[in-house]
C-alpha positions, 0 to 999 in steps of 0.5 A: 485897485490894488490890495494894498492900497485897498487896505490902505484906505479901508480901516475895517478891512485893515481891522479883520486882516489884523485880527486873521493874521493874529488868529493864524499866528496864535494858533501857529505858535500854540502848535510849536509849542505842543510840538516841542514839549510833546515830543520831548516828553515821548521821543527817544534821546537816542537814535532808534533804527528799528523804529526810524528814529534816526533824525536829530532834533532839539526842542524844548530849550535844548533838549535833544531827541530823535525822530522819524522822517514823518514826525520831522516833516511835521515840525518842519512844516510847522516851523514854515508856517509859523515863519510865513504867518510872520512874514506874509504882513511884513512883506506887503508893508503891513503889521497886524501890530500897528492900530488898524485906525491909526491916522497917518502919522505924516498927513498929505491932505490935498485940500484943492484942485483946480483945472486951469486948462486942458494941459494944466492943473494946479494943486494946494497941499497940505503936509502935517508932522502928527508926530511928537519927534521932528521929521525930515524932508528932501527939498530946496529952502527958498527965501520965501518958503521950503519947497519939498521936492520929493512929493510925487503925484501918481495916477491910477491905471487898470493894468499897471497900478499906481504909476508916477506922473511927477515931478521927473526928477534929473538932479537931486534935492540941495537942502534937508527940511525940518517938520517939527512936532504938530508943524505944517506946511503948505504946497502949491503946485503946477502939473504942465503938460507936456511934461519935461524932456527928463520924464521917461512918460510925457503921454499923460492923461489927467483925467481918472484917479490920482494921489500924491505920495510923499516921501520923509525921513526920521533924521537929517542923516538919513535924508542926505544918505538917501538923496546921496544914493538916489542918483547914483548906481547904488539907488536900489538901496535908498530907503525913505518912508512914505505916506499917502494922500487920499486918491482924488480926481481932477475935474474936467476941462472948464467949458469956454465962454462964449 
């Protein structure tokens, strides 16, 4: 299990990384702060080669003094440091800002899974908006019922991490659904195997650990903006949110009566 999804799925860890980065941070910029009032309360403001005092710097809202290549070094290490304790959380998904126990705020439950044959499972889901705005997803509005298509079941694999499995998708989603505030809807889906000629990986197993990972959007513009790029040479710049179910396991093949 990979460490993000670990945190993911385990408040209590979530809580203590929080707290750690917010220790490391605090502490951090408890140090610049020293730094840049001690020095330009002690350092010359004027350069001073005998003691090599020659490198300039500004502190303490615009104050400016002179250092030398040690006493530099040490602010910019500091600096660098207070940088990465930001950056570190950010770069994995994750804020120490965020409420370590806060729900999804667009719920994936899947609530059944149901093994038809060796080669085919079916899968009752459920999408929830916990959210008190209206979110967006990328799908086709049928007569009977919106479909959104951008819900992608991934498989847990020991040396790749979660991979994708389906749908394998070769021409973008027509329409943009609305969730409203507290709104849900239903899926009912079909895993066939073998999987379609589009799939870049038809040899899949259903047996192991899975999850379904969907993809929404804050507004109508931003769905059809991403949905635009996706299949189009510029596709490394579509940008969706995503949120998780939680990992499941697809029962066994059903014995057969005799």
């Amino acid at each position: 299990m990979s460490v993000t999804d670990f945190l993911s799925h385990n408040s209590l860890a979530r809580r203590a990384l929080a707290i750690f980065l917010a220790v490391i941070f605090l502490v951090a910029a408890a140090a610049g702060i020293y730094i840049h009032i001690h020095y330009s309360d002690v350092m010359p403001h004027s350069p001073q080669p005998q003691t090599g005092r020659v490198y300039r710097m500004v502190v303490n809202h615009g104050t400016v003094i002179y250092v030398n290549k040690q006493e530099l070094d040490r602010a910019d290490t500091l600096k660098g440091f207070l940088s990465c304790s930001l950056l570190a959380p950010l770069s994995s998904g994750f804020s120490p800002l965020q409420s370590s126990d806060e729900p999804a705020r667009v719920e994936v439950l899947v609530e059944r899974v149901e093994r038809q044959s060796r080669d085919q499972v079916h899968f009752w889901l459920k999408v929830t908006n916990r959210l008190d705005r209206p979110v967006f997803l990328a799908g086709t509005n049928f007569e009977s019922r919106p479909i959104p298509e951008l819900a992608f079941l991934e498989q847990w694999r020991p040396k790749q991490g979660w991979k994708l499995v389906a749908p394998c998708m070769d021409t973008p989603p027509p329409h943009v659904i609305k969730l409203n505030p507290g709104g849900a809807m239903t899926l009912d889906l079909v895993l066939e195997l073998p999987l379609s000629a589009v799939c870049k990986e038809r040899n899949i197993q259903l047996e192991g650990r899975f999850r379904y990972r969907l993809e929404y959007f804050d507004s109508e513009k931003q769905a059809r903006t991403y949905v635009k790029k996706i299949f189009s040479p510029r596709w490394r710049e579509a940008r969706a949110r995503v949120t998780l179910s939680e990992p499941f396991e697809i029962p066994p093949t059903p014995s057969p009566e005799r």
